[in-house]
KOLNU-613861 format. One record per residue (C-alpha): x, y, z. Coordinates in Angstrom, 2 decimals, m for minus. Example, Ala and Ser with C-alpha at 12.3 -4.5 7.8 and 13.67 -1.06 7.14 Angstrom:
BEGIN
tiza xx:12.30	yy:m4.50	zz:7.80
tiza xx:13.67	yy:m1.06	zz:7.14
END
This chain:
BEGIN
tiza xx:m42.54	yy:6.41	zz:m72.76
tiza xx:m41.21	yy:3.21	zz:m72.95
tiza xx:m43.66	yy:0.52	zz:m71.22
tiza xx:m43.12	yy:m3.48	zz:m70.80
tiza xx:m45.06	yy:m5.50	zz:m68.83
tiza xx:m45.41	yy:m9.11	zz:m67.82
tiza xx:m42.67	yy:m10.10	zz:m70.56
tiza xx:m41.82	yy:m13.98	zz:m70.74
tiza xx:m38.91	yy:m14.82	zz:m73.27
tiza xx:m37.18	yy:m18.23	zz:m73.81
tiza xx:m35.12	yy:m19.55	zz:m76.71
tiza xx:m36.21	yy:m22.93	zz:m77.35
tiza xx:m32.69	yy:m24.15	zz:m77.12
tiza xx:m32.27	yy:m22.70	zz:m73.57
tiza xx:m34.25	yy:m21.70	zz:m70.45
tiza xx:m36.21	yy:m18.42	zz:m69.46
tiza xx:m34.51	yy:m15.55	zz:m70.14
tiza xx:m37.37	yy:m13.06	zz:m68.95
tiza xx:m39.65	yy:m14.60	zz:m66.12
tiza xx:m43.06	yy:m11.89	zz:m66.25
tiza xx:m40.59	yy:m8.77	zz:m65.98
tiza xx:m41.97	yy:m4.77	zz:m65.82
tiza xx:m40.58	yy:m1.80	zz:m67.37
tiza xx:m41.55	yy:1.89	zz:m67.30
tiza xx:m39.25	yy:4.61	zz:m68.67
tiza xx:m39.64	yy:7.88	zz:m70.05
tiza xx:m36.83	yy:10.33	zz:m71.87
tiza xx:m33.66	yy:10.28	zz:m70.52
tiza xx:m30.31	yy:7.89	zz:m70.36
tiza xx:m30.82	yy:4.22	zz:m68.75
tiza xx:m27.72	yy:1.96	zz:m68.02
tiza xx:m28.70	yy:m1.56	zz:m67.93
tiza xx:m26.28	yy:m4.03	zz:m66.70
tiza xx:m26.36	yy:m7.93	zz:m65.85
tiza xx:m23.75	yy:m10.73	zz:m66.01
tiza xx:m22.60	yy:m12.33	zz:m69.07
tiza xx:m25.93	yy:m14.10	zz:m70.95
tiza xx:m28.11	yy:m12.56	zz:m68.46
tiza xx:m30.42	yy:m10.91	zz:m71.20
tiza xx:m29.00	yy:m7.65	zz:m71.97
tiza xx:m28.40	yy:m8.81	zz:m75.99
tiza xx:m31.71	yy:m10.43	zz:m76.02
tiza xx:m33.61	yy:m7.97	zz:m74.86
tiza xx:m32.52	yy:m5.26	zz:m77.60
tiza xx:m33.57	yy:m8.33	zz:m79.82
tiza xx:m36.77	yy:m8.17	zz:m78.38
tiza xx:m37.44	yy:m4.48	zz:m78.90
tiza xx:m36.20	yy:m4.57	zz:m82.43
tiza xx:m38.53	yy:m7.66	zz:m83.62
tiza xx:m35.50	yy:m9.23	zz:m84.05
tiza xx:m36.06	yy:m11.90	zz:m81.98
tiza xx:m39.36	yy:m12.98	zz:m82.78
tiza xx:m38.82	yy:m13.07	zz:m86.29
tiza xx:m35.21	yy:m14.50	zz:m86.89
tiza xx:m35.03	yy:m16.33	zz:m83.73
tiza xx:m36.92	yy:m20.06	zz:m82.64
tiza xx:m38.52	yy:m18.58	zz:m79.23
tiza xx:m41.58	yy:m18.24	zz:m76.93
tiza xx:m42.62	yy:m14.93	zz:m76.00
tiza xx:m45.59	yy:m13.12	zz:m74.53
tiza xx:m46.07	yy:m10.06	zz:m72.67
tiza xx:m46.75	yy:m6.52	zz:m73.86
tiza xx:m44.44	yy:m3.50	zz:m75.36
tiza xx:m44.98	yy:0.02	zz:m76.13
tiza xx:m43.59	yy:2.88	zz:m77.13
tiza xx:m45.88	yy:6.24	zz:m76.72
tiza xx:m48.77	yy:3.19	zz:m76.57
tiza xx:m47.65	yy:1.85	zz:m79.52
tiza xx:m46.53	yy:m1.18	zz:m80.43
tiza xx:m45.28	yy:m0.88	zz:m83.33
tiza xx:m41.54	yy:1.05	zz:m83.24
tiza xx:m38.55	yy:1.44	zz:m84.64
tiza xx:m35.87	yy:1.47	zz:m82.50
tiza xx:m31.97	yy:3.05	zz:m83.22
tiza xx:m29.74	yy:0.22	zz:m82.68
tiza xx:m25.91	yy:0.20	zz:m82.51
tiza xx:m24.97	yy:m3.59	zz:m82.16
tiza xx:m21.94	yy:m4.50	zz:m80.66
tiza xx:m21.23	yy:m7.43	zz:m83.37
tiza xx:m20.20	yy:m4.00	zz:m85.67
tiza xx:m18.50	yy:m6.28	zz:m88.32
tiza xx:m22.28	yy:m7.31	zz:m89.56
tiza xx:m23.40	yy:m3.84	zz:m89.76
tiza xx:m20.73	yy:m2.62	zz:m92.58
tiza xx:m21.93	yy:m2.30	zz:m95.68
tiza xx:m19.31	yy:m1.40	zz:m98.43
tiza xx:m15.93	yy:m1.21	zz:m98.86
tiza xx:m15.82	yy:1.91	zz:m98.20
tiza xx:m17.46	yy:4.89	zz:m95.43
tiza xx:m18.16	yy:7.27	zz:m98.58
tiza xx:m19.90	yy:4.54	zz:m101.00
tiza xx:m21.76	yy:3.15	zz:m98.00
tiza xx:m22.82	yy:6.81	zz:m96.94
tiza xx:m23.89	yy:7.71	zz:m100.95
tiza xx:m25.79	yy:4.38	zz:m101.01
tiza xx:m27.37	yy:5.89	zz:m98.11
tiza xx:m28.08	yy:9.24	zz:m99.32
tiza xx:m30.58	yy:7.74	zz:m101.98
tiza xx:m33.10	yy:6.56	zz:m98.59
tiza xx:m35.49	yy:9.40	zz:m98.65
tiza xx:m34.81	yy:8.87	zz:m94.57
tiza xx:m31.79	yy:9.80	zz:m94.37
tiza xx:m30.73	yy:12.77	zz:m93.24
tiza xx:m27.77	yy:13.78	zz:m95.47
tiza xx:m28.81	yy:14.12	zz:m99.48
tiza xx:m24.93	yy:14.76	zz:m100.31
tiza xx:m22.63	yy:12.01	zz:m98.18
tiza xx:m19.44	yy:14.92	zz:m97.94
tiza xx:m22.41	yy:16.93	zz:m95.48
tiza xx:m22.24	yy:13.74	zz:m93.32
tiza xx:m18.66	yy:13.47	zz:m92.60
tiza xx:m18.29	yy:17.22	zz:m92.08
tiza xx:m21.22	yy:17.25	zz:m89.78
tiza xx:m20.19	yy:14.01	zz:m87.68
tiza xx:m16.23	yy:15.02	zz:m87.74
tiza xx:m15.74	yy:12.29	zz:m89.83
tiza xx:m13.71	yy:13.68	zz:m92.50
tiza xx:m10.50	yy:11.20	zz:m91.80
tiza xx:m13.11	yy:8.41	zz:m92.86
tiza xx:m14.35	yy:9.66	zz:m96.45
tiza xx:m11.46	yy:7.64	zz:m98.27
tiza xx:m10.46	yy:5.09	zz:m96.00
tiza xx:m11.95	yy:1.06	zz:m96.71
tiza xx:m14.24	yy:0.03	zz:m94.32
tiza xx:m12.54	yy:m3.14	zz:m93.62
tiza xx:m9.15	yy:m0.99	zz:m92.34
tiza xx:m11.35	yy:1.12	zz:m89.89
tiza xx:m10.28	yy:m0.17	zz:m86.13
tiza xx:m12.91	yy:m1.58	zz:m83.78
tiza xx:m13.02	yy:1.76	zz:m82.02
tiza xx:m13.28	yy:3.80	zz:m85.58
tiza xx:m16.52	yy:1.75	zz:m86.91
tiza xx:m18.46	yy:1.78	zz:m83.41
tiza xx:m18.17	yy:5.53	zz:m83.68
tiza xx:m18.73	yy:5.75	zz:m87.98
tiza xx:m21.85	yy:3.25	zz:m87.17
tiza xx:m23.41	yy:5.24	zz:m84.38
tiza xx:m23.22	yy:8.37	zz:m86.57
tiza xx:m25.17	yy:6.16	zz:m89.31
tiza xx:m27.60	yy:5.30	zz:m87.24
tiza xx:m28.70	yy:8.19	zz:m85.98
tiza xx:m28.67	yy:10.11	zz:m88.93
tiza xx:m31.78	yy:8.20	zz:m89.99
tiza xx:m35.30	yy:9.93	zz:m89.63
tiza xx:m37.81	yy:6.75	zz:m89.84
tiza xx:m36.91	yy:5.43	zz:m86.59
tiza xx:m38.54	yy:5.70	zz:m83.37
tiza xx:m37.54	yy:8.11	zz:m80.22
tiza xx:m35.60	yy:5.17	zz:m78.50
tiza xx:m32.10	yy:4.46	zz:m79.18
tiza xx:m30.40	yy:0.89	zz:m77.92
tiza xx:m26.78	yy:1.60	zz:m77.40
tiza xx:m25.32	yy:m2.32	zz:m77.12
tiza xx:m21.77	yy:m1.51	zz:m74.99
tiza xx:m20.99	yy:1.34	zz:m76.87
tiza xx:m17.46	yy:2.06	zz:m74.95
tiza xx:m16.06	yy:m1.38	zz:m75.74
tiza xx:m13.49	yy:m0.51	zz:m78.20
tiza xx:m13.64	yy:2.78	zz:m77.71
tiza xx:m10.50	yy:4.70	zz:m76.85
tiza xx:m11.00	yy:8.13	zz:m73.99
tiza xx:m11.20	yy:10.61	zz:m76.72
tiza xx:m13.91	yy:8.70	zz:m78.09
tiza xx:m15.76	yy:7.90	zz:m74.81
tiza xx:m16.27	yy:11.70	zz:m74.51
tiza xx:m17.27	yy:12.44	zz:m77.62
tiza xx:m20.06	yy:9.67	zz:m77.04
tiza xx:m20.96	yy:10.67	zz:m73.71
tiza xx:m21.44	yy:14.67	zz:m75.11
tiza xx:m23.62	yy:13.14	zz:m77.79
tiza xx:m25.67	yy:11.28	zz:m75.59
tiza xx:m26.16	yy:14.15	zz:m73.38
tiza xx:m27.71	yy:15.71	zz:m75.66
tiza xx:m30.00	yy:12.96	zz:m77.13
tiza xx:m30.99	yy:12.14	zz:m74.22
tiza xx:m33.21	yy:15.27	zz:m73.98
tiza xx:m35.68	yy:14.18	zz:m76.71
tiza xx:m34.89	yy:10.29	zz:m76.70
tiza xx:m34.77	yy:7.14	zz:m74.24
tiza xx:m31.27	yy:5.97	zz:m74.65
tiza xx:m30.74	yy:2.92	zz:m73.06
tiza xx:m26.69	yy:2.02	zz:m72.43
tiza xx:m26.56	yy:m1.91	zz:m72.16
tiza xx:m23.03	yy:m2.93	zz:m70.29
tiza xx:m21.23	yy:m3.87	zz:m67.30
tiza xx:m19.67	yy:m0.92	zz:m65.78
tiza xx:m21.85	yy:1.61	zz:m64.22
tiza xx:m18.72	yy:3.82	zz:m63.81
tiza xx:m18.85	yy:4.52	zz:m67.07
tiza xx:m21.92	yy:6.26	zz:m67.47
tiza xx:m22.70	yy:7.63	zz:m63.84
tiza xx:m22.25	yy:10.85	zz:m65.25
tiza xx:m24.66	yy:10.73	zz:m67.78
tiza xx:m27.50	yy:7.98	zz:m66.23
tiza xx:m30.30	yy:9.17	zz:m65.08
tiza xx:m31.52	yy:5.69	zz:m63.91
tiza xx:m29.61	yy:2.41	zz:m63.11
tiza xx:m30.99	yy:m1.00	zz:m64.24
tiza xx:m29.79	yy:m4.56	zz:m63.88
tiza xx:m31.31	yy:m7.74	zz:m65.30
tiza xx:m30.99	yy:m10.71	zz:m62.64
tiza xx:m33.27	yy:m13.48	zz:m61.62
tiza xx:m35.09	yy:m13.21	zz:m65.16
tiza xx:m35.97	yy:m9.49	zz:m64.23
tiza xx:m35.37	yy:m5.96	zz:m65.09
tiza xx:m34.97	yy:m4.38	zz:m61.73
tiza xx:m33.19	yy:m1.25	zz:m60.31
tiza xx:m29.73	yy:m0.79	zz:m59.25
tiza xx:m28.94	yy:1.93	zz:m56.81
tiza xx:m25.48	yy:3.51	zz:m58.22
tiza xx:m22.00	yy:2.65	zz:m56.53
tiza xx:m19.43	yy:3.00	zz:m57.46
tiza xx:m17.70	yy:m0.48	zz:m58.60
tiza xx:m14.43	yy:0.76	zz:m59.72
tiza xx:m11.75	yy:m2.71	zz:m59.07
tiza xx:m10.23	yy:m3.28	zz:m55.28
tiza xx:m7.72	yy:m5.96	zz:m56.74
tiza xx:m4.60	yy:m4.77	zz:m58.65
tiza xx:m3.14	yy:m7.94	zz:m60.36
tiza xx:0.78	yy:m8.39	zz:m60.85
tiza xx:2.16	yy:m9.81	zz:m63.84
tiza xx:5.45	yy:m8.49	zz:m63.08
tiza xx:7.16	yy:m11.83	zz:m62.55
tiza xx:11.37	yy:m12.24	zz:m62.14
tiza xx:13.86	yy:m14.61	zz:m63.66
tiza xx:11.71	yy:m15.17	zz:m67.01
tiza xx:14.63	yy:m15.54	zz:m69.38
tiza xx:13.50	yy:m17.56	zz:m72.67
tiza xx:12.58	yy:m15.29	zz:m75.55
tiza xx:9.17	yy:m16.89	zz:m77.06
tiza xx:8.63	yy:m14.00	zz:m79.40
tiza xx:10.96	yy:m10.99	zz:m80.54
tiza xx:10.12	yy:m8.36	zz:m83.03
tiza xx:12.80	yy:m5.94	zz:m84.84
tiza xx:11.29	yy:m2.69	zz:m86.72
tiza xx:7.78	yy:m4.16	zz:m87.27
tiza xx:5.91	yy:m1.55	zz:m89.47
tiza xx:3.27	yy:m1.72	zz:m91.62
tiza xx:0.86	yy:1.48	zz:m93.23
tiza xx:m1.79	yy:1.06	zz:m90.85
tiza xx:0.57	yy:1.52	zz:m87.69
tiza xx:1.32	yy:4.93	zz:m86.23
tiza xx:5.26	yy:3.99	zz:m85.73
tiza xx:7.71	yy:1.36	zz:m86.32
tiza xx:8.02	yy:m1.02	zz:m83.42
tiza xx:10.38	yy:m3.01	zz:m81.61
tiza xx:9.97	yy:m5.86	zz:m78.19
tiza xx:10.49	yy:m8.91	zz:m77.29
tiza xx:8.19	yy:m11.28	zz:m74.82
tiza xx:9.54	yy:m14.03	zz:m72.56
tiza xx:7.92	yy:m17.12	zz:m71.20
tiza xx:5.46	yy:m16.80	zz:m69.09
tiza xx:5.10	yy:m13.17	zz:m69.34
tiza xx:2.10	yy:m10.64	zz:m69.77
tiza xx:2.88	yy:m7.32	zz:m71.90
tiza xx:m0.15	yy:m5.27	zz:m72.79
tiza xx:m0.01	yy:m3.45	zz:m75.95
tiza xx:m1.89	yy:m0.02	zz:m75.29
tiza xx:m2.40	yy:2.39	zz:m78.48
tiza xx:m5.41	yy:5.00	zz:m79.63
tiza xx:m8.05	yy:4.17	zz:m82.11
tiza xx:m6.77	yy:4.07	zz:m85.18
tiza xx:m3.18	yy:3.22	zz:m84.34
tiza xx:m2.74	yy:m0.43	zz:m85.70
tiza xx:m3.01	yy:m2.04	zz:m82.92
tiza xx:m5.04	yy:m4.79	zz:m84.65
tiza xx:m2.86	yy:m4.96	zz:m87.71
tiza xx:m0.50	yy:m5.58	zz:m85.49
tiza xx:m1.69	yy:m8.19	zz:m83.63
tiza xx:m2.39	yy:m10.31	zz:m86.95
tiza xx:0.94	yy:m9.53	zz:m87.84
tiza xx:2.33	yy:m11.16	zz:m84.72
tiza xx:0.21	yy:m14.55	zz:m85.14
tiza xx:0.73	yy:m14.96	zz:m88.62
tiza xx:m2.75	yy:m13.79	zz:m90.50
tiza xx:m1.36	yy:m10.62	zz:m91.71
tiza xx:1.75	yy:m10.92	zz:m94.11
tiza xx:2.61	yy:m7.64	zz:m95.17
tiza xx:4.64	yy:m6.03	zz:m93.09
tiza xx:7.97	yy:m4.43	zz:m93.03
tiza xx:10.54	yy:m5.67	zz:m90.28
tiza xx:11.58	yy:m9.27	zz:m88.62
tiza xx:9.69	yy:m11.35	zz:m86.00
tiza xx:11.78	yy:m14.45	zz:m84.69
tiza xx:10.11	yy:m17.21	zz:m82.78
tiza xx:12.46	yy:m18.72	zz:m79.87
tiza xx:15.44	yy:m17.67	zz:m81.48
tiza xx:14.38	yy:m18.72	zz:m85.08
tiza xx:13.46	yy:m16.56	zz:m88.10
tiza xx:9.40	yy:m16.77	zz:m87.91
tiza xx:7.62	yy:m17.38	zz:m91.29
tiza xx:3.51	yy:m17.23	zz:m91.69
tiza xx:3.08	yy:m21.02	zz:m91.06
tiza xx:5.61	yy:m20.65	zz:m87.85
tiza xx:3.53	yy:m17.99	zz:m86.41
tiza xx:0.29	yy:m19.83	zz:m87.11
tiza xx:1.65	yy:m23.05	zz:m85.20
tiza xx:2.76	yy:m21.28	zz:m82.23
tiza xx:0.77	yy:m18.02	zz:m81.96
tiza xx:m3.30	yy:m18.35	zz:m80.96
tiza xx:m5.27	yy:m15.01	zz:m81.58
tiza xx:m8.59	yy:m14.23	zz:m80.25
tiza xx:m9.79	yy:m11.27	zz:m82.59
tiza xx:m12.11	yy:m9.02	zz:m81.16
tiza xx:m14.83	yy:m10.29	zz:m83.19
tiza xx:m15.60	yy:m13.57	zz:m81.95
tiza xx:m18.23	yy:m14.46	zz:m84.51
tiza xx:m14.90	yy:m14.60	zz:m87.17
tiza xx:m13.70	yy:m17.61	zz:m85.53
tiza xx:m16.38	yy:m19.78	zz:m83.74
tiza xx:m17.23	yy:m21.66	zz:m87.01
tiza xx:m20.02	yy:m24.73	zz:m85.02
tiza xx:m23.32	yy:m24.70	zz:m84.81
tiza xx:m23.35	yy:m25.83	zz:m81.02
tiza xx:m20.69	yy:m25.01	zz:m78.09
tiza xx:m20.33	yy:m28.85	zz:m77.86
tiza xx:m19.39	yy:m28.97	zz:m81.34
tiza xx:m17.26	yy:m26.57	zz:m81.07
tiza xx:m15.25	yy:m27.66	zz:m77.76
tiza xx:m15.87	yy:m31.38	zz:m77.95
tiza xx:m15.73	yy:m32.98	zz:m74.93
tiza xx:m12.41	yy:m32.47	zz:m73.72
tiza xx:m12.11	yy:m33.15	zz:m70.01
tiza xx:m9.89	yy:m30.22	zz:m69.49
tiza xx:m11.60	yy:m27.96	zz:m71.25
tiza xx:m15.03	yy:m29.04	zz:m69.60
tiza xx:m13.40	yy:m27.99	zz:m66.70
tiza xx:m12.59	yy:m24.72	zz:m68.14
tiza xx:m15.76	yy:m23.73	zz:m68.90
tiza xx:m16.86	yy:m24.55	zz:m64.93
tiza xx:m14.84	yy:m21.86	zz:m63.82
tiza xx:m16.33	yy:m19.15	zz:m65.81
tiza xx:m19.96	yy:m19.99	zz:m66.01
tiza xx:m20.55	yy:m21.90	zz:m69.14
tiza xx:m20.79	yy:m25.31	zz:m67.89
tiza xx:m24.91	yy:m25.03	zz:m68.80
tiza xx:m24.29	yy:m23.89	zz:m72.42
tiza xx:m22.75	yy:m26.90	zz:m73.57
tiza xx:m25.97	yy:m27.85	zz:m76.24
tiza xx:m26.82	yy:m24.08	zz:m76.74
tiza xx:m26.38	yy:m22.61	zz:m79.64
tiza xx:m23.52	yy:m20.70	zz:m80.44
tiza xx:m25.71	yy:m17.69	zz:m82.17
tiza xx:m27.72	yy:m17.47	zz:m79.57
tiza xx:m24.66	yy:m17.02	zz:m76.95
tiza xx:m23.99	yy:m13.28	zz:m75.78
tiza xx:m20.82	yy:m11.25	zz:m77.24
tiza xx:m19.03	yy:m11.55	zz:m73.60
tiza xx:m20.12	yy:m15.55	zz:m73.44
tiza xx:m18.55	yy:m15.71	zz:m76.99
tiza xx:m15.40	yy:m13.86	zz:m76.11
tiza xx:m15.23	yy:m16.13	zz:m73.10
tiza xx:m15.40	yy:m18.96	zz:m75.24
tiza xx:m12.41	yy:m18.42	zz:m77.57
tiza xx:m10.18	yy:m17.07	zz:m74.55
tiza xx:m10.87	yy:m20.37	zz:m73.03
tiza xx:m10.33	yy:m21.89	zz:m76.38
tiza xx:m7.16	yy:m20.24	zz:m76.61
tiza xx:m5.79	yy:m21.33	zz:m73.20
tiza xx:m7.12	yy:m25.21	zz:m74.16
tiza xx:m4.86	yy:m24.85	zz:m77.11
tiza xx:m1.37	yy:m24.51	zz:m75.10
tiza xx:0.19	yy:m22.61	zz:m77.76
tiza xx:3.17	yy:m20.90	zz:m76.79
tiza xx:1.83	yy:m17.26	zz:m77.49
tiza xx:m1.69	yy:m16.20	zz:m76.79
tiza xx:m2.64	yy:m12.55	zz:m77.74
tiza xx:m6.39	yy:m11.59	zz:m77.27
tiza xx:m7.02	yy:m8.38	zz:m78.76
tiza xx:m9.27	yy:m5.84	zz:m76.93
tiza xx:m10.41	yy:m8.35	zz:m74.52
tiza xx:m12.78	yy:m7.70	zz:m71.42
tiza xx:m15.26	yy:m5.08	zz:m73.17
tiza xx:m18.20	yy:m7.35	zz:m72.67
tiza xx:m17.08	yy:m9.01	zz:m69.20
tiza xx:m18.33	yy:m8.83	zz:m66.00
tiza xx:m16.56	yy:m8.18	zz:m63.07
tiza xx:m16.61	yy:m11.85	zz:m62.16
tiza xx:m15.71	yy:m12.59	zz:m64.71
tiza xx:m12.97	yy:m10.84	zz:m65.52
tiza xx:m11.79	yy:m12.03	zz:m62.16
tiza xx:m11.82	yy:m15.72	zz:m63.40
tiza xx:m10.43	yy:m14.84	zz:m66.72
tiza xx:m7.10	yy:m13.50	zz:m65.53
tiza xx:m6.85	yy:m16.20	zz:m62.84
tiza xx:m6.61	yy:m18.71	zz:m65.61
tiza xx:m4.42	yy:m15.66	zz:m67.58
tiza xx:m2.18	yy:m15.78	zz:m63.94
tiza xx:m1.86	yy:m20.20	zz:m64.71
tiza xx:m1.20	yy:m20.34	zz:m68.19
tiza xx:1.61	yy:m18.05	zz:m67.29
tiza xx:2.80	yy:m19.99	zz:m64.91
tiza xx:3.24	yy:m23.25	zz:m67.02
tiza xx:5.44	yy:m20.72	zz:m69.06
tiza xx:2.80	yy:m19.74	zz:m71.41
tiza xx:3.40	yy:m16.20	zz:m72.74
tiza xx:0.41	yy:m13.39	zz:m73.57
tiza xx:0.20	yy:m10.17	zz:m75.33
tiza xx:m3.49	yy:m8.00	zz:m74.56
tiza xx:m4.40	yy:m5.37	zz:m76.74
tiza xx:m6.37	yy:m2.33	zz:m75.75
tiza xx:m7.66	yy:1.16	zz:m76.56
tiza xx:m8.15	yy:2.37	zz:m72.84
tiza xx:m5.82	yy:3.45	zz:m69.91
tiza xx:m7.91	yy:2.60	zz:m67.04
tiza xx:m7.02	yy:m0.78	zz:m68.09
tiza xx:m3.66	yy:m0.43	zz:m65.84
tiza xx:m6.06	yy:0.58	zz:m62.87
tiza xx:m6.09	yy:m2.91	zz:m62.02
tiza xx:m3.26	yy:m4.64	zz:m63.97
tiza xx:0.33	yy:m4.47	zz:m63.36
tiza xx:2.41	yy:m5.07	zz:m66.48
tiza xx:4.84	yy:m4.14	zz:m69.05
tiza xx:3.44	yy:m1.68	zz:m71.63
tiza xx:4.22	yy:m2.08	zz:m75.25
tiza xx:3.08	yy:1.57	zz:m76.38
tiza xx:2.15	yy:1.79	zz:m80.15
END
């Protein structure tokens, strides 16, 4: 049983995060959901000791586990760059083998046994998003000195639908002997799995009766006359792609490129603005033959790692203090993180961030890749309204992602890798 009670939190850069909040949950599966920088990041922080020890805070309040206080919780962090070891799965899993707590003495028993044979040979740094959430999940729970409590931080973000199931059959069975708590946005997600609903708001953790919150809006991008070519491609290929590939994007349109795990979408997408030079195939920019410093002038990129490219110490820092961009950050929220720090930010606040970046930038070409896994609803709502401008003043976006139910609510062109 997992117990919390009367828990204060505050970073000493920011305000209260927990105001005297109460927990009490035994085995089973727990979503917990809450608007971007509401807590959800922190808390796991909290449970892990992480926060206390790495992190300038004030903190009281009590935690158990089984009326201890001491634990070791199984954490799968959503910043999955920083948990990768080696270069590659089978070195970092024989590395592992030596830790008289792991599971696996012989690392070719742990691929077979997590149906990750595809993975023994390939470098860890090639392995999509999607690939190393589901490598690093394996890791983690194939290691016997931790505690029965497993923090799952948005688990689904870059996850493709074959993948999504295979995580939700694992978790039904963990469930049974663990407290798995699923931090997120989307209760859809896990409503077949949950057996409890949580949401952090007003500084507590409180419950959420289940609805289901599946989008009303369905957004056009479809616009007509759009006849300037910003960005063409002719037989793009590369080893990490599933095909060859061929388009072309206009100004001021929206194409979302939709591909699998594993398909290249992201090799692709550094391809197209210019960080990735080997490649097979042409790319011409308005007509022009594109070289690497073409693409890098014209083409913005938000990678789905956010930490790889917010190089300040402070969101002010980072931003200056750009009028327009001041105003940007009013629209989605982040007007009162100006001074914060940027570490202490949450993944969505951070991918919010660079998007906005992105948009202050008035490149011609903005491609975000795998955006919107760590959004809330508002926010997503605010996000493509500024999308649905930029557009407009004949700015031109590409959106890469892993999962179909993507189109539920946005009507596009598809580039299918």
């Amino acid at each position: 049983m997992l117990e919390i009670k009367n828990l204060r939190f505050s970073y000493k850069s920011g305000d209260l995060i927990f105001d005297g909040t109460d927990l009490k949950i035994d085995k089973g599966c727990y979503f917990i959901g809450g608007a971007n920088g509401s807590g959800k990041t922190t808390l796991i922080r909290i449970l892990t000791k992480l926060a206390q020890n790495l992190y300038k805070c004030e903190m009281s309040g009590e935690i158990y586990l089984n009326g201890k206080k001491d634990f070791k919780p199984v954490v799968v962090s959503q910043n999955i760059d920083s948990c990768v070891l080696y270069d590659t799965a089978y070195e970092e899993i024989r590395f592992f083998s030596l830790n008289s707590d792991f599971i696996f003495r012989n690392p070719d028993d742990f691929f077979k046994s997590w149906k990750l044979e595809d993975f023994k040979t390939k470098n860890t740094n090639k392995l999509s998003y999607g690939e190393k959430q589901r490598y690093l999940i394996s890791v983690a729970l194939s290691f016997l000195n931790r505690d029965n409590i497993i923090c799952l931080d948005e688990p689904f973000a870059f996850l493709d639908d074959e993948n999504v199931l295979y995580i939700k059959n694992l978790i039904k069975k963990l469930k049974n002997e663990f407290i798995v708590l699923f931090f997120g946005h989307n209760q859809d997600e896990v409503f077949d799995i949950a057996d409890s609903f949580f949401v952090i708001k007003n500084k507590k953790i409180i419950p959420l009766d289940y609805k289901d919150t599946k989008i009303e809006i369905k957004k056009s991008f479809k616009y007509k006359n759009r006849n300037n070519t910003v960005l063409k491609c002719e037989g793009i290929s590369h080893n990490y792609m599933r095909k060859k590939i061929s388009f072309e994007i206009k100004s001021g349109e929206l194409k979302v490129l939709y591909a699998p795990n594993g398909s290249g979408k992201t090799t692709l997408v550094k391809i197209l603005s210019g960080i990735c030079e080997d490649y097979s195939g042409s790319l011409y920019l308005k007509g022009s033959k594109a070289d690497r410093l073409a693409l890098l002038e014209s083409v913005f990129c938000v990678l789905s790692n956010p930490d790889a490219q917010l190089i300040a110490r402070t969101v002010r820092e980072f931003i200056g203090n750009d009028s327009f961009y001041l105003d940007l950050l009013k629209r989605v929220g982040l007007e009162s993180k100006m001074d914060c720090y940027i570490s202490h930010l949450s993944y969505g606040e951070k991918q919010k961030l660079l998007i906005l970046y992105s948009i202050f930038k008035k490149k011609d070409l903005i491609i975000i890749d795998e955006p919107f896994m760590s959004f809330d609803y508002e926010t997503e709502v605010s996000i493509l309204n500024l999308i649905d401008e930029y557009l407009k003043n004949e700015g031109s976006v590409i959106i890469s992602t892993p999962k179909r139910n993507f189109f539920d609510y946005l009507d596009c062109d598809i580039i299918d890798l």
